[in-house]
C-alpha positions as CSV (number, residue, x, y, z in Angstrom):
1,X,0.0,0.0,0.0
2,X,1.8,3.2,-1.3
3,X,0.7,5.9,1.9
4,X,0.1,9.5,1.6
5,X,-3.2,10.5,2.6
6,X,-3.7,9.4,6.0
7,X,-7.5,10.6,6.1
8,X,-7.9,7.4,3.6
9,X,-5.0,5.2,4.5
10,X,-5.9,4.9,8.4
11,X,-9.2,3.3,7.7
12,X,-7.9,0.9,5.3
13,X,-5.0,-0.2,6.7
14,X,-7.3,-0.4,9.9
15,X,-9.5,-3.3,8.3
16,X,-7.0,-5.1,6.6
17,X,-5.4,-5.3,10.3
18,X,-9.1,-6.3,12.0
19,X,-9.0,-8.7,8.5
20,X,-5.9,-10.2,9.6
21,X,-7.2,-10.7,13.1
22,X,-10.4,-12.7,12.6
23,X,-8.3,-15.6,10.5
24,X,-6.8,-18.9,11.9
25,X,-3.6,-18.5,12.8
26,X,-2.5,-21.4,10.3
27,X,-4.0,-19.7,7.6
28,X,-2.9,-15.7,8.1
29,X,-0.5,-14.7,6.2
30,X,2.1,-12.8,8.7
31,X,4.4,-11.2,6.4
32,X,1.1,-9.4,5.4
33,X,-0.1,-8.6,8.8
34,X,2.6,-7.1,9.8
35,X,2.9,-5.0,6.8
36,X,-0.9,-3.6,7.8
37,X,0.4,-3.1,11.1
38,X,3.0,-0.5,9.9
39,X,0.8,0.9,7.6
40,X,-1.8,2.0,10.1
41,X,1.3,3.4,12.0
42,X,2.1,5.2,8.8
43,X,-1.1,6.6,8.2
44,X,-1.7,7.9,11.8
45,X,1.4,9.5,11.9
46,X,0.7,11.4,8.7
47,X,-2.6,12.3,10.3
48,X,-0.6,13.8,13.4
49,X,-1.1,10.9,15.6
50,X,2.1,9.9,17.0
51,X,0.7,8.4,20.1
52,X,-1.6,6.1,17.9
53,X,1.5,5.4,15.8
54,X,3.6,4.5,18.4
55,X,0.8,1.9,19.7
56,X,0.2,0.4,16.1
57,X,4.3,-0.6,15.9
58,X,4.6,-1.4,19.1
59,X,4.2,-5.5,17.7
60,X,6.6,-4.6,15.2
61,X,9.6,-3.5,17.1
62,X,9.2,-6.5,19.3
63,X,10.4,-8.9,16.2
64,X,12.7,-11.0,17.1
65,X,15.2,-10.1,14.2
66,X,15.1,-13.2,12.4
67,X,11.4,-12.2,11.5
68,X,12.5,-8.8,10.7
69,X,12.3,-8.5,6.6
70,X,13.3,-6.2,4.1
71,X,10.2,-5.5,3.1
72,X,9.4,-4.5,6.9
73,X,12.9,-2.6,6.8
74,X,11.8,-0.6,3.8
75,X,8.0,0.5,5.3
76,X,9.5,1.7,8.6
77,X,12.0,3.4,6.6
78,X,9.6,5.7,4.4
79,X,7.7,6.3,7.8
80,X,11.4,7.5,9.0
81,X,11.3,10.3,6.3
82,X,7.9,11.1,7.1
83,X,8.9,11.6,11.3
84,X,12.0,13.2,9.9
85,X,10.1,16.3,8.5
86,X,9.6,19.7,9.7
87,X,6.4,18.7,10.9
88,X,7.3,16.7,13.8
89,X,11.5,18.3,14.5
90,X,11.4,18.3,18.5
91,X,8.9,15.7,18.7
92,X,9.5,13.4,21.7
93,X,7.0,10.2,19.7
94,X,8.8,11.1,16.8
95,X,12.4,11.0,18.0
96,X,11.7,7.7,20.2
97,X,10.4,5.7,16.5
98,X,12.7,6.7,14.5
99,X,15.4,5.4,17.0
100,X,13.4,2.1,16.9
101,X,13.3,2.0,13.2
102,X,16.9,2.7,13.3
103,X,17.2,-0.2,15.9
104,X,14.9,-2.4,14.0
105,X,17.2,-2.1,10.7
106,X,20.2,-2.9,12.2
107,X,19.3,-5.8,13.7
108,X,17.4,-7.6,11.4
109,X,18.1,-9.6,8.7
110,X,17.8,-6.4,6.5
111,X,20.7,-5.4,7.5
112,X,21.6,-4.0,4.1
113,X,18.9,-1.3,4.4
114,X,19.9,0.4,7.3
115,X,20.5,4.0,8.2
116,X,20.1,6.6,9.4
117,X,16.5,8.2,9.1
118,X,16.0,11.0,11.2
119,X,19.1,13.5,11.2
120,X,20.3,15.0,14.2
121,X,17.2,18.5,15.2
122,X,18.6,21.9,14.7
């Protein structure tokens, strides 16, 4: 799901997650879940919801890194630049996920996708 408009990405990516969430647990598809999971982080922090964010990755950072993909790598990534703009400079939410998307890159198996994402505030 390519993110921009949180007004129409939050509800989405809030149904595929409730989706997700009413199927067996043999027959979910994980990689999938997870990626709703940080699309609904995505989407409220482009809405200005950094609290909701933070509580929507929460499951994500807790990988263990062998279930930490690329793809996942990638996702929190473009979120990174998002928390890295103007917008949020100074904000405590924003600071504390990028350092856990910077945490979250370097130890998983995508390692070859990490750095840094939000630059130093000034």
């Amino acid at each position: 799901m390519t993110l921009g408009d949180g007004e129409q990405a939050e509800p989405a990516a809030a149904t595929a997650v409730k989706l997700f969430a009413t199927m067996p647990d043999d027959l979910r598809w994980g990689t999938g879940e997870l990626g709703a999971w940080v699309d609904l982080g995505t989407a409220r922090a482009l809405r200005g919801n950094l609290a909701g964010a933070e509580d929507a990755l929460e499951r994500i950072f807790a990988l263990a890194p062998e279930r930490r993909t690329e793809a996942l790598a990638r996702r929190l990534t473009n979120l990174g630049r998002v928390l890295g703009t103007t917008r949020y400079r100074g904000a405590v939410e924003a600071t504390r996920m990028g350092e856990a998307i910077e945490d979250f890159n370097t130890n998983s198996l995508a390692r070859s996708a990490a750095r840094r994402v939000i630059g130093p505030a000034g």
